[in-house]
C-alpha positions as CSV (number, residue, x, y, z in Angstrom):
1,X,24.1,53.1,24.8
2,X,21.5,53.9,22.1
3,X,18.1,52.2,22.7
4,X,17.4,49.4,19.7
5,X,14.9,50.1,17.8
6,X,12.0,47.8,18.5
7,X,8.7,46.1,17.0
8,X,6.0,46.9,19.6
9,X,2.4,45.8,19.2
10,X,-0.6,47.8,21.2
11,X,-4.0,46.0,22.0
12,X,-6.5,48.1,23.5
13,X,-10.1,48.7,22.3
14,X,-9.7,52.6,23.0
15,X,-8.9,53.8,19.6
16,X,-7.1,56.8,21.1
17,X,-5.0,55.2,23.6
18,X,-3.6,52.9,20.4
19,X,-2.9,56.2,18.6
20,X,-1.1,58.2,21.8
21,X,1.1,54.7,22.4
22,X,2.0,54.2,18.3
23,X,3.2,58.3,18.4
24,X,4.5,58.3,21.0
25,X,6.8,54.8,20.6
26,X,7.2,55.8,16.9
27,X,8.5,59.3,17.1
28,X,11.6,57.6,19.6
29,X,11.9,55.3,16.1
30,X,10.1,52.0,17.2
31,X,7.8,50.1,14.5
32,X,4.3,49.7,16.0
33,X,1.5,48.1,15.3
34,X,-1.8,48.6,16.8
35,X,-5.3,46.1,17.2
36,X,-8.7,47.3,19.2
37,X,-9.4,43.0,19.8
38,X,-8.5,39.7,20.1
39,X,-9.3,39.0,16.4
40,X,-7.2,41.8,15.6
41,X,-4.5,41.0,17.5
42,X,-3.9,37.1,16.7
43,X,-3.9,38.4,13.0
44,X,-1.5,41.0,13.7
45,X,1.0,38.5,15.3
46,X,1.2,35.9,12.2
47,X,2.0,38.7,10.2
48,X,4.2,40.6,12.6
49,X,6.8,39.3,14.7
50,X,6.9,41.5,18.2
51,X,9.2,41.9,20.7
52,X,6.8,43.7,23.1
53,X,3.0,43.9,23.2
54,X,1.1,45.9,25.1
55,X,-2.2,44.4,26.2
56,X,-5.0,46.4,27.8
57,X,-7.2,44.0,30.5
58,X,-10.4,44.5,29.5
59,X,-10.8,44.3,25.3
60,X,-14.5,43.5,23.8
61,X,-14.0,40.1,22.9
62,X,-11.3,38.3,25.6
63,X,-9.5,39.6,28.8
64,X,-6.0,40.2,28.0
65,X,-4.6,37.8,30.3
66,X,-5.7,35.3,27.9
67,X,-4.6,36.8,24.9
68,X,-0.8,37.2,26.5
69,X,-1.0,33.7,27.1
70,X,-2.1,33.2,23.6
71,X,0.9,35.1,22.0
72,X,3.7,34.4,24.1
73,X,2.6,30.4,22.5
74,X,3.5,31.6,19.4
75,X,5.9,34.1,20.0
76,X,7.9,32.4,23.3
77,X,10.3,35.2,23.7
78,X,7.9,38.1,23.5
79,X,8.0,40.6,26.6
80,X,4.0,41.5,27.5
81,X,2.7,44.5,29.5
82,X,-0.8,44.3,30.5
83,X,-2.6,47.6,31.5
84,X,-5.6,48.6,33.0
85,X,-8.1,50.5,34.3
86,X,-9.4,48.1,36.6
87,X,-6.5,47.2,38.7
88,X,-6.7,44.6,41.5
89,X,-5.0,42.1,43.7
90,X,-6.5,39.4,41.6
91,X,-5.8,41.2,38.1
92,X,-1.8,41.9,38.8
93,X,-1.7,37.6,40.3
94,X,-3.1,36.3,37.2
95,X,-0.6,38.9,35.7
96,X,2.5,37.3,37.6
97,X,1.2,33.5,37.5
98,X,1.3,33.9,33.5
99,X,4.6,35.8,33.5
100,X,3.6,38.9,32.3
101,X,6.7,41.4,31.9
102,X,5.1,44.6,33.3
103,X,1.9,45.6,34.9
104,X,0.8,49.3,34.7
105,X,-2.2,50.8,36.1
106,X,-4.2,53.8,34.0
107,X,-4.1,56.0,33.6
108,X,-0.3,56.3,34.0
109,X,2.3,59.1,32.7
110,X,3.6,58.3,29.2
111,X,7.5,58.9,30.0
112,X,6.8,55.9,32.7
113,X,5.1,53.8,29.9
114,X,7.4,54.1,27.5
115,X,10.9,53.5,29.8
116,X,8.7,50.2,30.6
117,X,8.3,49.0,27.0
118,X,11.9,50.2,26.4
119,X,13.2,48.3,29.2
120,X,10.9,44.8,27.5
121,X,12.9,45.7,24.2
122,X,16.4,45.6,25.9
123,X,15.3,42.7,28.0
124,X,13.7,41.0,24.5
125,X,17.2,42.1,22.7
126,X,19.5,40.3,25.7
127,X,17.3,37.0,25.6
128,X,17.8,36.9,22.0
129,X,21.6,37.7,22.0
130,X,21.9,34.5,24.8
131,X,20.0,32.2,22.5
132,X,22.0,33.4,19.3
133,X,25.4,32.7,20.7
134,X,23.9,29.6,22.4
135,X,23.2,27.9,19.0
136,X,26.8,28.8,17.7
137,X,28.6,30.5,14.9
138,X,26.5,30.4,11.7
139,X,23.5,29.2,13.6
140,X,19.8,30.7,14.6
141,X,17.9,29.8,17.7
142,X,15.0,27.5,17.2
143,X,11.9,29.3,15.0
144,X,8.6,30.9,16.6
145,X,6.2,28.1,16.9
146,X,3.4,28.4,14.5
C-alpha cells in the first residue's frame, strides 16, 4: 500500500532540526511546513491545514504542550508528536493527559521519526475516511473550527 502523501507541520526553535525534518519528509513526497515559535506556528495553522505537527517541548515563547492543545482546537483531527530533549515522567503525562499522538525523545534516529509521523498520516487519513462515509454520499464532515 503506497503511503498518502501528507501535510506535516514542524515546530522547533532549532532552525536545523526544521530543515533535516522538512528534507527528510519532503524527499518521501509530503508537503511540509516549518515554524521556530508559537507566533509562528498559530499563523502557520490558519493558513495551512495539517494532518500531523511535530512540536518540540521547549520553544522560546510557549511549551509545546500548550501549543498542541492550542491546534488540535482548531484543527480537531490533527495527529501531534511532541519531542524533546528534556524527557521526563512528568513531560510524556502531560503528553498523554492532552492526547498527544507520539512522544519521541532526542535525539532520535530519523527512519524512527519519520515511520512515526507516517503512521499519524495513515491514522489522520482513516479518521477522516470514518467521518466522510459517516456524513453520507455527497456530504463532508463538519468544518475545522475557526
Amino acid at each position: 500500500m503506497e503511503m498518502p502523501r501528507g501535510r506535516i507541520l514542524v515546530v522547533d526553535d532549532q532552525e536545523d532540526m526544521c530543515w533535516i525534518l522538512s528534507k527528510l519528509l519532503s524527499e518521501r513526497g509530503h508537503v511540509v511546513r516549518t515554524a521556530q515559535c508559537r507566533a509562528r506556528a498559530r499563523k502557520a495553522i490558519d493558513d495551512f491545514d495539517c494532518q500531523v505537527a511535530v512540536v518540540d517541548y521547549r520553544l522560546p515563547d510557549s511549551n509545546g504542550i500548550a501549543l498542541i492543545t492550542e491546534m488540535t482546537s482548531k484543527l480537531p483531527a490533527l495527529r501531534s508528536i511532541l519531542m524533546t530533549s528534556y524527557g521526563s515522567a512528568a513531560v510524556r503525562g502531560q503528553a498523554v493527559a492532552e492526547k498527544v499522538f507520539a512522544y519521541v525523545e532526542k535525539p532520535f534516529k530519523n527512519g524512527r521519526m519519520i515511520e512515526v509521523i507516517e503512521a499519524g498520516i495513515r491514522v489522520w487519513e482513516a479518521s477522516n475516511a470514518k467521518a466522510r462515509s459517516r456524513a453520507g454520499p455527497g456530504r463532508h464532515p463538519p468544518p475545522r473550527t475557526p
